[in-house]
SELUM-153700 format. One line per field, with one value per residue (C-alpha): residue number from 1; residue in three letters; x, y, z. Coordinates in Angstrom, 3 decimals, m for minus. Layout:
<recs>
pos (NUM	...)
code (ALA	...)
c1 (X	...)
c2 (Y	...)
c3 (Z	...)
</recs>
This chain:
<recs>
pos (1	2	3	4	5	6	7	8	9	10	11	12	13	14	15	16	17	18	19	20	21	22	23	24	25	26	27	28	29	30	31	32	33	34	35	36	37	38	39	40	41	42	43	44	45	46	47	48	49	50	51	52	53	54	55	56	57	58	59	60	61	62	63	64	65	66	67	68	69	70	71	72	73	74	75	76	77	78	79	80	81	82	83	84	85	86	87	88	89	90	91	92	93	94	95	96	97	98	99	100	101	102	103	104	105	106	107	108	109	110	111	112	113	114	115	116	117	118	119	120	121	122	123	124	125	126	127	128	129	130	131	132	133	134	135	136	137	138	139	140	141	142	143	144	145	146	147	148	149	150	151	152	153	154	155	156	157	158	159	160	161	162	163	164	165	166	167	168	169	170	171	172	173	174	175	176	177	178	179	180	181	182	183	184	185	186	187	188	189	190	191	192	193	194	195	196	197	198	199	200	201	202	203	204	205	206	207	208	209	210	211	212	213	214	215	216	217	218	219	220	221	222	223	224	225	226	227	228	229	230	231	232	233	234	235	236	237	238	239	240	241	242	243	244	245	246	247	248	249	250	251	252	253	254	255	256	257	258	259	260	261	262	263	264	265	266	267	268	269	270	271	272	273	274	275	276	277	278	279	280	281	282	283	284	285	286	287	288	289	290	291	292	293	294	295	296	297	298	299	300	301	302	303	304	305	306	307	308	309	310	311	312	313	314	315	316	317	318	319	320	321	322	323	324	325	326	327	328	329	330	331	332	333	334	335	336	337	338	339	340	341	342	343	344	345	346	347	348	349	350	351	352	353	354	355	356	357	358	359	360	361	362	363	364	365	366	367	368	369	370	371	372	373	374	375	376	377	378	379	380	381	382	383	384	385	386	387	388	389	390	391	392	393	394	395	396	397	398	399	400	401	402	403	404	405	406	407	408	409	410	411	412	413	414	415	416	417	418	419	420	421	422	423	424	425	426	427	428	429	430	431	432	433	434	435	436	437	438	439	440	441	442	443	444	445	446	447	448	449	450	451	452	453	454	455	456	457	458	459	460	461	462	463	464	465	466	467	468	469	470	471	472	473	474	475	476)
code (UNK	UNK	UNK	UNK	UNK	UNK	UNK	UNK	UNK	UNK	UNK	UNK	UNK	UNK	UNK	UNK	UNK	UNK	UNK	UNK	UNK	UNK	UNK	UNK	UNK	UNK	UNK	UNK	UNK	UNK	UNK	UNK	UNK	UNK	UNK	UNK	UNK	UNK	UNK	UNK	UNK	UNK	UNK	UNK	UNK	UNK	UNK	UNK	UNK	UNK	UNK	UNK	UNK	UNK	UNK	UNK	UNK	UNK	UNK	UNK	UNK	UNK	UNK	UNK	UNK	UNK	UNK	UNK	UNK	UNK	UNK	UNK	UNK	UNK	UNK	UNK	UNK	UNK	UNK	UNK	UNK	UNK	UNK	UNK	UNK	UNK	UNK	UNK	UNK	UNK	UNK	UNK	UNK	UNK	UNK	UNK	UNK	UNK	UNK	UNK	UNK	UNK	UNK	UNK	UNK	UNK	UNK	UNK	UNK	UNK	UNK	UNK	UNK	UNK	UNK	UNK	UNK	UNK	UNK	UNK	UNK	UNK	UNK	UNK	UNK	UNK	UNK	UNK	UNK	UNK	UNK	UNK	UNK	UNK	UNK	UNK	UNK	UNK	UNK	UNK	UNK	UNK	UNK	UNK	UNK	UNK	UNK	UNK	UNK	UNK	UNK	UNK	UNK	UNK	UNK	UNK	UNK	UNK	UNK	UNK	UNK	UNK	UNK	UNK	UNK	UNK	UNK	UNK	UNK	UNK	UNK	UNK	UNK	UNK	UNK	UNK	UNK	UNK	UNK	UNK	UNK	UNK	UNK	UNK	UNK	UNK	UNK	UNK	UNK	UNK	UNK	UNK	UNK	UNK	UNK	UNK	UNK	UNK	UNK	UNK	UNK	UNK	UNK	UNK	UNK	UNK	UNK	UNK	UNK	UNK	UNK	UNK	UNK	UNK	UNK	UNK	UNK	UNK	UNK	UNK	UNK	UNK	UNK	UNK	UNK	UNK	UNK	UNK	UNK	UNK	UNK	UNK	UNK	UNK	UNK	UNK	UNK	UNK	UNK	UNK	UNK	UNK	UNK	UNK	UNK	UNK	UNK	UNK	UNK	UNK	UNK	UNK	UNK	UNK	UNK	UNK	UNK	UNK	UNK	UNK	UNK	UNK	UNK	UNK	UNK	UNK	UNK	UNK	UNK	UNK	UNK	UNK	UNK	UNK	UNK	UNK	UNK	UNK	UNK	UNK	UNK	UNK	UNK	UNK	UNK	UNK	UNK	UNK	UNK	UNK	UNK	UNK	UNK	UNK	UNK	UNK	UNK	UNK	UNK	UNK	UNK	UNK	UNK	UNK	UNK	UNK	UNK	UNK	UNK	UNK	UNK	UNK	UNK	UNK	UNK	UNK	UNK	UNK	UNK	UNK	UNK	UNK	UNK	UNK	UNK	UNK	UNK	UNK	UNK	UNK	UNK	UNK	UNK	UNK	UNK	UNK	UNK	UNK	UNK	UNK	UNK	UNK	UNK	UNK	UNK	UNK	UNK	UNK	UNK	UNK	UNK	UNK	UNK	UNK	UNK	UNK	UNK	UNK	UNK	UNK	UNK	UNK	UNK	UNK	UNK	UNK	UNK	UNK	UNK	UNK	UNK	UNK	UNK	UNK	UNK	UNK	UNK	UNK	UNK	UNK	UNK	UNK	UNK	UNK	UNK	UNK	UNK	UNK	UNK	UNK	UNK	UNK	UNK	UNK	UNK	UNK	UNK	UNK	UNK	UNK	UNK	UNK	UNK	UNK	UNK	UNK	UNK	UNK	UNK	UNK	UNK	UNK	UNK	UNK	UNK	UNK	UNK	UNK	UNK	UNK	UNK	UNK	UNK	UNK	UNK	UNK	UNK	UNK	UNK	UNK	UNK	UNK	UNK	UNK	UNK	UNK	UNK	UNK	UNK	UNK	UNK	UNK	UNK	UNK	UNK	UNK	UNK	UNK	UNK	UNK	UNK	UNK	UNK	UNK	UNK	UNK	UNK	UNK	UNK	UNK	UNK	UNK	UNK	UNK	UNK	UNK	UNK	UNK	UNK	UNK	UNK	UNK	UNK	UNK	UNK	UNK)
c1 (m125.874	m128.989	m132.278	m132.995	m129.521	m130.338	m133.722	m131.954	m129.497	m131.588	m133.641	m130.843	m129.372	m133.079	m133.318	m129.909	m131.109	m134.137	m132.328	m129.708	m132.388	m134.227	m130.951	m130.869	m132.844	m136.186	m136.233	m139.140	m138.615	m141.705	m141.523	m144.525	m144.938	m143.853	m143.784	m141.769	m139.232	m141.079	m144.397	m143.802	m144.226	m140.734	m138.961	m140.921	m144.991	m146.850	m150.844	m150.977	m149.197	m147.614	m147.337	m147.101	m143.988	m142.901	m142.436	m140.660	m137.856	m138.143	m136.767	m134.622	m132.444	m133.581	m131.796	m131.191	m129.378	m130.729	m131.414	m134.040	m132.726	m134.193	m136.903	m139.655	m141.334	m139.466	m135.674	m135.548	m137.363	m135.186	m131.789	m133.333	m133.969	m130.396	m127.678	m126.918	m126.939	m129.733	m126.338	m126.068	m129.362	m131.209	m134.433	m133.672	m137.375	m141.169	m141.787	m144.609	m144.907	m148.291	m150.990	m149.857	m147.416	m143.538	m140.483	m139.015	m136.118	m133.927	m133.808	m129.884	m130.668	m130.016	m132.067	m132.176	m134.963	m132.914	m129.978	m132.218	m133.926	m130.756	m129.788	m132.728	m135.143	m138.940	m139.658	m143.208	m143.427	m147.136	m147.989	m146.666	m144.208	m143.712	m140.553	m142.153	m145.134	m147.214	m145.291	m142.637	m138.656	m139.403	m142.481	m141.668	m142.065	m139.032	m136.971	m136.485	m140.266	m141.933	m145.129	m146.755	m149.957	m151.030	m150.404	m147.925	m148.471	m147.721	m149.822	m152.971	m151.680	m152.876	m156.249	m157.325	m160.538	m158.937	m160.928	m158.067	m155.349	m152.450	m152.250	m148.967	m149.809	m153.747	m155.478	m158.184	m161.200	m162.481	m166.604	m167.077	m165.306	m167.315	m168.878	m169.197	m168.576	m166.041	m166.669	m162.996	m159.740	m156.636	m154.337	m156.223	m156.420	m152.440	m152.431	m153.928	m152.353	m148.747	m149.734	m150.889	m147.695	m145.964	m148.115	m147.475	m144.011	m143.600	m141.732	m138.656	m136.483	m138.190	m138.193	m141.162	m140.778	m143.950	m143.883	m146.865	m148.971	m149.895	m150.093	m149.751	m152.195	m154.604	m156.182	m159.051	m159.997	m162.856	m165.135	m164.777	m160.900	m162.034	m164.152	m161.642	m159.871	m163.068	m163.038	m159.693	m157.203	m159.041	m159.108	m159.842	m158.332	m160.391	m159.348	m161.449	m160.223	m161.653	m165.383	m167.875	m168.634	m165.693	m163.592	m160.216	m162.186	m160.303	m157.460	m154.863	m155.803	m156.398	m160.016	m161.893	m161.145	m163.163	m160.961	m157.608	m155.802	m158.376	m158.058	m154.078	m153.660	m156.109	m153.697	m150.488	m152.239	m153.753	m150.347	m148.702	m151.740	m150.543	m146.841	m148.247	m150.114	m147.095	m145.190	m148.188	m148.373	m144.397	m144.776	m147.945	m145.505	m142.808	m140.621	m139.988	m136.323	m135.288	m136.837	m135.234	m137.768	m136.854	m139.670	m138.655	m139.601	m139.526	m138.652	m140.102	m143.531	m145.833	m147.902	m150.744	m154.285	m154.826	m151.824	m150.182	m147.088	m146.493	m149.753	m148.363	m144.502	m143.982	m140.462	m139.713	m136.131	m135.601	m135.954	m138.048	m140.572	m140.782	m138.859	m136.597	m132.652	m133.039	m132.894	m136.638	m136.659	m134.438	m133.293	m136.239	m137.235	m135.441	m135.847	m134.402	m135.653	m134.304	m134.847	m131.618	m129.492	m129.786	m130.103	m133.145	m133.636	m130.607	m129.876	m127.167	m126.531	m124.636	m124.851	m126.568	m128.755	m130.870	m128.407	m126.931	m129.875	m128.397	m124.957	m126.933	m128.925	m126.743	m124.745	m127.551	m128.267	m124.561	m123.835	m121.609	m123.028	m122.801	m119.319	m120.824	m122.768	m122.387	m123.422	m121.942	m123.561	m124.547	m124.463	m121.700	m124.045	m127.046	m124.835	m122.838	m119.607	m116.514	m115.398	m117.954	m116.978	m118.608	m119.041	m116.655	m119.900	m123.327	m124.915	m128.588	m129.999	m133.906	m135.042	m137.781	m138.374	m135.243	m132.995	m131.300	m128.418	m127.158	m123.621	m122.933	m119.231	m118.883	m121.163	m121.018	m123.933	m124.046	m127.221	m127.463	m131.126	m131.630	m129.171	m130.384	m130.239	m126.517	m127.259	m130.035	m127.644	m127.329	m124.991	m125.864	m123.432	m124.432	m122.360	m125.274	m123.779	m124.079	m127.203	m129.369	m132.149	m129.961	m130.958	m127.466	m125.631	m121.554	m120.642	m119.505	m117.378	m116.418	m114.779	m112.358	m114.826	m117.653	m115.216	m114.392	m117.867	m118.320	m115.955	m117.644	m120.760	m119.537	m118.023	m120.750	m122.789	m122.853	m124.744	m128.180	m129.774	m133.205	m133.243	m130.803	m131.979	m134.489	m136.708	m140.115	m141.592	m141.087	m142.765	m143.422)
c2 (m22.725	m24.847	m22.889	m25.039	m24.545	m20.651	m20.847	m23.050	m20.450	m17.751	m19.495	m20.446	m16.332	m14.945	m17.467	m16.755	m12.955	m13.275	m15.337	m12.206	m9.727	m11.596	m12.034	m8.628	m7.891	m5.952	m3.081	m1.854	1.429	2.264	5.833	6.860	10.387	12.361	8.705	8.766	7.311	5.871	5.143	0.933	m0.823	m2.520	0.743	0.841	2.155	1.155	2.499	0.560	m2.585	m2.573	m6.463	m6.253	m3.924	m5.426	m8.800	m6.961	m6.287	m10.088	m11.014	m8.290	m6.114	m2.692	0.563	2.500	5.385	5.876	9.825	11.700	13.757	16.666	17.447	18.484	16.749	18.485	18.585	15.321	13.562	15.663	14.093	10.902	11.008	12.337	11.062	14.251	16.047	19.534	21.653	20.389	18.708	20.969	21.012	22.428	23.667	23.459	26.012	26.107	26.258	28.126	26.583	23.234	21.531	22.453	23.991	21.591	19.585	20.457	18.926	17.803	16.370	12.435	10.587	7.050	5.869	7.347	5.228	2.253	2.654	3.312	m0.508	m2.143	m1.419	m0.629	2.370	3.291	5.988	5.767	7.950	11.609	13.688	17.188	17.693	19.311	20.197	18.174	18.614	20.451	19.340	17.957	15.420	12.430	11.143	13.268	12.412	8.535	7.050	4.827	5.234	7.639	7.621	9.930	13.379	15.519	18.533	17.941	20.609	18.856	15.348	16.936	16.320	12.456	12.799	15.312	16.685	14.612	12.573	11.948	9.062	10.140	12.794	12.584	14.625	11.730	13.566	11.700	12.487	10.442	13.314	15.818	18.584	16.957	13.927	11.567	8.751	7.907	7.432	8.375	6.219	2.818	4.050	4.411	1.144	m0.316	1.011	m0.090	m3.838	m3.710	m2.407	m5.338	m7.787	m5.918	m6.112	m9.580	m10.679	m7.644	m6.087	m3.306	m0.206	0.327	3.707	3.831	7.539	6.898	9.778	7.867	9.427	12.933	15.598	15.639	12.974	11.693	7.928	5.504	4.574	0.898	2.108	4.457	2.490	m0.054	2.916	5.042	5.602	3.724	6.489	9.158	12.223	12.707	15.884	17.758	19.610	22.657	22.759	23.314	21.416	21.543	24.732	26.528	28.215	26.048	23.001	20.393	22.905	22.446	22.782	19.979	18.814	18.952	15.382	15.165	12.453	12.981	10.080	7.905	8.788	8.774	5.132	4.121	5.664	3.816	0.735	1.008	2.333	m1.122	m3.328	m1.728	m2.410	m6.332	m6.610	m5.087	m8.230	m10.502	m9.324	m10.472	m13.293	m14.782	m14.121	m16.016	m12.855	m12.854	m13.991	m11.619	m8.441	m6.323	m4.631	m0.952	1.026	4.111	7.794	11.141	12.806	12.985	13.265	16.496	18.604	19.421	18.785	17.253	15.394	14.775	13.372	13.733	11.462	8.721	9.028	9.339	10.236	7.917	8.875	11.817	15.642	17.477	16.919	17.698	20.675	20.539	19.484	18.013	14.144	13.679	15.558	14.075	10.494	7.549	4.226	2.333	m1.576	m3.502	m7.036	m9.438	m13.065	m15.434	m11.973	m10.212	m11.728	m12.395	m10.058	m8.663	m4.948	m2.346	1.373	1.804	5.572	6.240	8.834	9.121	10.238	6.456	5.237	6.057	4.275	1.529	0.454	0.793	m1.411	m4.041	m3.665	m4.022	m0.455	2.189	5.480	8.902	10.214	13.309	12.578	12.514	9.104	5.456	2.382	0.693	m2.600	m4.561	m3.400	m5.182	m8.275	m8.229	m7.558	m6.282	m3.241	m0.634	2.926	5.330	8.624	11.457	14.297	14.091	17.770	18.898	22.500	23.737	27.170	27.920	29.276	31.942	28.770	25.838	23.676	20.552	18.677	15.096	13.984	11.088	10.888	15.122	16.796	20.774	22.513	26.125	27.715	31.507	31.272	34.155	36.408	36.696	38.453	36.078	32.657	29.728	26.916	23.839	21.023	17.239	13.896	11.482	8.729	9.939	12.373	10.892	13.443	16.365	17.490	19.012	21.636	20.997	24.058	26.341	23.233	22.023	25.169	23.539	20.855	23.450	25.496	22.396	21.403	24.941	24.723	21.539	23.050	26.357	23.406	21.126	23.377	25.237	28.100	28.052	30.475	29.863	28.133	30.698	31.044	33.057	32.584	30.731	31.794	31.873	33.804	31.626)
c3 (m70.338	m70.465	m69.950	m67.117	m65.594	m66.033	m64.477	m61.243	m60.991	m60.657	m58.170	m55.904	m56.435	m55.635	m52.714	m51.312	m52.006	m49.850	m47.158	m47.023	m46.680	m43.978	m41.942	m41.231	m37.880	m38.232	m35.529	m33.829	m31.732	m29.634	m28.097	m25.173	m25.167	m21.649	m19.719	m16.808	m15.190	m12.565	m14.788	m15.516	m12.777	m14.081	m13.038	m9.316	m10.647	m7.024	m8.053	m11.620	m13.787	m17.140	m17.453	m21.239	m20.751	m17.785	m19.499	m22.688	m19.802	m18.331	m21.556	m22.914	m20.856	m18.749	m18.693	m15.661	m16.909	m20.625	m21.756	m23.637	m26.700	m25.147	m22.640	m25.033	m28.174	m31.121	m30.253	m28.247	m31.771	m34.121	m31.453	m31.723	m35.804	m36.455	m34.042	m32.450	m29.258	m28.938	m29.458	m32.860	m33.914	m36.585	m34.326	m30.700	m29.562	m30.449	m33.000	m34.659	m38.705	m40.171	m41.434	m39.449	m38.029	m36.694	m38.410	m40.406	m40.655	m43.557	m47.139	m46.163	m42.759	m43.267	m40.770	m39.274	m41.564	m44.702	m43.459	m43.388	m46.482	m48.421	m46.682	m47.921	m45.112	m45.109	m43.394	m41.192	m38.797	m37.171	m34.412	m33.612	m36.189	m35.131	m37.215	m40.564	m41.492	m44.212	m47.756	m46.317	m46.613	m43.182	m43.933	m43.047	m46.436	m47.503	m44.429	m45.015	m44.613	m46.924	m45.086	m42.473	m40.329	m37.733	m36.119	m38.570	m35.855	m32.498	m31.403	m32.952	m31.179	m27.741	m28.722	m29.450	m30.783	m33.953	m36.326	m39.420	m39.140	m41.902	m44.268	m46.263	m47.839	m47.757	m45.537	m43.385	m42.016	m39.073	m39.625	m36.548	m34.673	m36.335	m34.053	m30.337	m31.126	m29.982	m32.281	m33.578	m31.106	m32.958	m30.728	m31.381	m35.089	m35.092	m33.710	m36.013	m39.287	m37.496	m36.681	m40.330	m41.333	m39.844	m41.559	m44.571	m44.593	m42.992	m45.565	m45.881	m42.833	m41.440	m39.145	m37.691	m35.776	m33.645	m31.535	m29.712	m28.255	m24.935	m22.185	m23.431	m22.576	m23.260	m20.491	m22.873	m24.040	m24.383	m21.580	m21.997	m20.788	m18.246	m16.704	m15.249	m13.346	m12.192	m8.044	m7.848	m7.331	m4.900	m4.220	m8.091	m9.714	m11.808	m14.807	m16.435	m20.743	m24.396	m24.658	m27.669	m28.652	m27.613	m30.871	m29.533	m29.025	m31.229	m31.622	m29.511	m26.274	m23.844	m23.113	m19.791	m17.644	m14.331	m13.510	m14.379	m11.977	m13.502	m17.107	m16.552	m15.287	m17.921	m20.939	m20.012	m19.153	m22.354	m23.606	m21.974	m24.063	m27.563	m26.886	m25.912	m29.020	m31.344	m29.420	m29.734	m33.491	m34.201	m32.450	m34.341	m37.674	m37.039	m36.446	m32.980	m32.933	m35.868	m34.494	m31.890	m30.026	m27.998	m25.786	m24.216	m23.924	m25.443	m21.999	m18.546	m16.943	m18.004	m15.449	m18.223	m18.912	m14.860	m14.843	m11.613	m11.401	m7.545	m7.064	m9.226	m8.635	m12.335	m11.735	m9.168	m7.495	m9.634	m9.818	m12.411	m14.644	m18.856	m19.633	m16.553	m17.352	m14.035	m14.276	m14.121	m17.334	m19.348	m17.990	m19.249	m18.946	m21.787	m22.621	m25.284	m26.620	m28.907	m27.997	m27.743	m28.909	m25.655	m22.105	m20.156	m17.047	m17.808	m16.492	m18.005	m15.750	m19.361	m19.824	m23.213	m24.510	m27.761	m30.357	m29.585	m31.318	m35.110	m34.690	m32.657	m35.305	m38.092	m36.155	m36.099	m39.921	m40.814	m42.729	m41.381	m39.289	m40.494	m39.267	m37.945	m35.315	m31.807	m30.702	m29.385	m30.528	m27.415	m29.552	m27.015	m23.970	m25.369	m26.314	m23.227	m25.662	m25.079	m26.353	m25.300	m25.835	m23.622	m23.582	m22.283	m21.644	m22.432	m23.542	m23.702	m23.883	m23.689	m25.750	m23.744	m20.180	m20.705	m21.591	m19.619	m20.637	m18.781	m18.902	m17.322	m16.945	m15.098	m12.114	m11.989	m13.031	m14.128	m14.605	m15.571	m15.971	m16.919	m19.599	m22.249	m18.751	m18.232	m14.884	m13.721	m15.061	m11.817	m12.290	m10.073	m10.047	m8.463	m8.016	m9.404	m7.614	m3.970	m5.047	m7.487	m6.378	m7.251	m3.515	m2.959	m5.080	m4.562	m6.961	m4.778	m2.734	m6.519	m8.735	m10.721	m11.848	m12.610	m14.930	m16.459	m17.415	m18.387	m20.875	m21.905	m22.256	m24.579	m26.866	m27.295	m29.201	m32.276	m33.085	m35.033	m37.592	m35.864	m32.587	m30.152	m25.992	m25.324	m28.682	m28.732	m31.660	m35.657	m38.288	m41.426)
</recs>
């Protein structure tokens, strides 16, 4: 073959190369921290606007009945990464790992952002971890991510001015946090490092994982956004935490925040401006079309650091609040984007939950899922397909506050608290569909269909070496 002929060749192969890699969609999965399901004024927020967010679901397609993984941080991320329910899932509470950060995932654990790197993928997870602590089997440079930049303990992520932050495996000191000052905002920091990872990687398919701490506890961010809000939502609440000088100042614990309401409708409408710009960001790179965008969050509304839920309707129809199995605690906003892939305005009541995630997007990148995992893609629901599956039971279970589990078949609801107290054990059943509030406990009218959910329940876990009802803490 001519040398010419040789060098065409391998231009036309590398071109038809690139063109391959490009064709597969870039996903971008945005998850707000304890938002609830009444906090976008999409899903019915009355005292503030997400218009950013709220035009994400003008032109993708809004979930009514989507599910956290769990109703805490940890398990519902460790659901999430691995495609399976808190019975299975290697992560099933918030335990804490000395000197910093959570217990880990294991070494054999394959995650999402393995699957997608072993497809071709660029990997970036920017924002909060809480699944391993720094250099541990569970950093998330040994679970699948080319790149990480933020919080690596979830513990530390309640405070936004922190004393360091995570670039891979470098330790970043933030001087202008040094003492009492609040010089440097992690969250706009995060943001920054994950548009630049877009940019970066304009050019390859990407997962851009962005668990965003907004609006966690604690309630604390610029004045240039507090000052927007200040007066608007009276009476104020106050809340008394850690300030300079105090030994868990920086720590931990959540910061004082004269005025909570305030500083609360000021984080998700700054929250709502982030998830514009990642848009705005796409969009200015020509990537628009091939990038399927997903917002949702880790579980329902939190009652810490001055929050107040009840003030702002954060869970809008729906019972409970973070670490409740009621819905309020577990079912979240969820919006999917993809322009001229999935329909504008469109709605789905599809029931799906976070272990759908995995299948989902190895769906959209063309490889097969991990056989043992518990979720359904919900690919056909976002392109109004034939063929959905759906699921027969949904299964969650909480390890703190003496242990809850919760089972969904169908429209029925069953929700036992005091589990790790056989004696002290209640089993609530609902029908969803006539009792969305879960106002109105059918178990005693309802025993055939609470022993059959029970039964559900005992099989849709396994048991675990560390995480068992009724223990909170770990010794390294």
């Amino acid at each position: 073959m001519e040398p010419k002929l040789i060098t065409l060749t391998a231009t036309v192969l590398m071109g038809f190369t690139s063109l391959t890699a490009q064709l597969k969609p870039n996903i971008v999965y945005i998850l707000a921290d304890d938002l609830g399901y009444g906090d976008l004024s999409c899903y019915g927020q009355k005292r503030f606007q997400t218009p950013n967010i709220d035009k994400l679901a003008s032109k993708g397609m809004l979930f009514t009945q989507h599910y956290a993984g769990c109703t805490v941080c940890a398990p519902s991320r460790s659901s999430l990464m691995t495609g399976q329910t808190s019975g299975h899932t290697p992560i099933r509470g918030n335990m804490s790992w000395e000197p910093e950060g959570q217990y880990p995932i294991a070494a054999e654990t394959y995650t999402i952002a393995e699957m997608l790197k072993e497809a071709g993928y660029v990997t970036g997870a920017f924002g909060k971890w809480g699944l391993g602590s720094p250099g541990s089997e569970g950093d998330p440079n040994n679970q699948g991510f080319d790149e990480f930049y933020g919080y690596n303990c979830q513990s530390l992520a309640h405070n936004y001015y922190p004393g360091h932050l995570w670039d891979n495996q470098t330790k970043i000191i933030l001087k202008g946090n040094s003492g009492d000052q609040f010089g440097e905002y992690a969250p706009e920091m995060i943001h920054q490092r994950a548009l630049q990872f877009i940019e970066k990687n304009k050019d390859k398919p990407f997962f851009l994982f962005y668990p965003n701490t907004i609006p966690h506890a604690e309630l604390l961010l610029p004045e240039e956004n507090m000052k927007e809000f200040r007066g608007k939502f009276l009476p104020e609440k106050v809340f008394k935490g850690a300030e300079p000088g105090s030994s868990n100042f920086r720590n931990g614990p959540y910061g004082t925040q004269p005025e909570s309401h305030a500083a609360f409708a000021a984080m998700v409408v700054l929250l709502d401006r982030q998830v514009g710009e990642v848009v705005a960001k796409l969009k200015e790179l020509g990537l628009e079309k091939n990038t399927i965008v997903i917002f949702t969050s880790d579980n329902g509304p939190h009652l810490e650091g001055g929050a107040d839920p009840d003030y702002f309707d954060s869970n809008g129809p729906l019972k409970g609040y973070k670490r409740d199995l009621y819905e309020g605690g577990i079912r979240v906003p969820m919006i999917a984007c993809w322009p001229d892939k999935i329909a504008a305005g469109s709605k789905s009541d599809h029931v799906s939950a976070f272990w759908d995630v995995m299948p989902t997007v190895a769906e959209l990148a063309g490889i097969k899922a991990p056989e043992k995992i518990d979720g359904i893609s919900f690919l056909p629901t976002l392109l109004e397909k034939s063929g959905q599956k759906l699921h027969t039971s949904l299964y969650w279970e909480f390890h703190e506050q003496k242990g809850r589990q919760a089972v969904r078949m169908g429209d029925w609801k069953l929700v036992r608290y005091n589990v790790s107290i056989p004696e002290k054990i209640t089993t609530e059943l609902y029908n969803l569909k006539s009792d969305l509030g879960e106002e109105d406990d059918v178990a005693a009218k309802n025993p055939k269909i609470v022993s059959e959910m029970l039964g559900i329940m005992k099989n849709s876990r396994i048991p675990s070496d560390v995480f068992e009802f009724g223990l909170e803490t770990i010794n390294k």
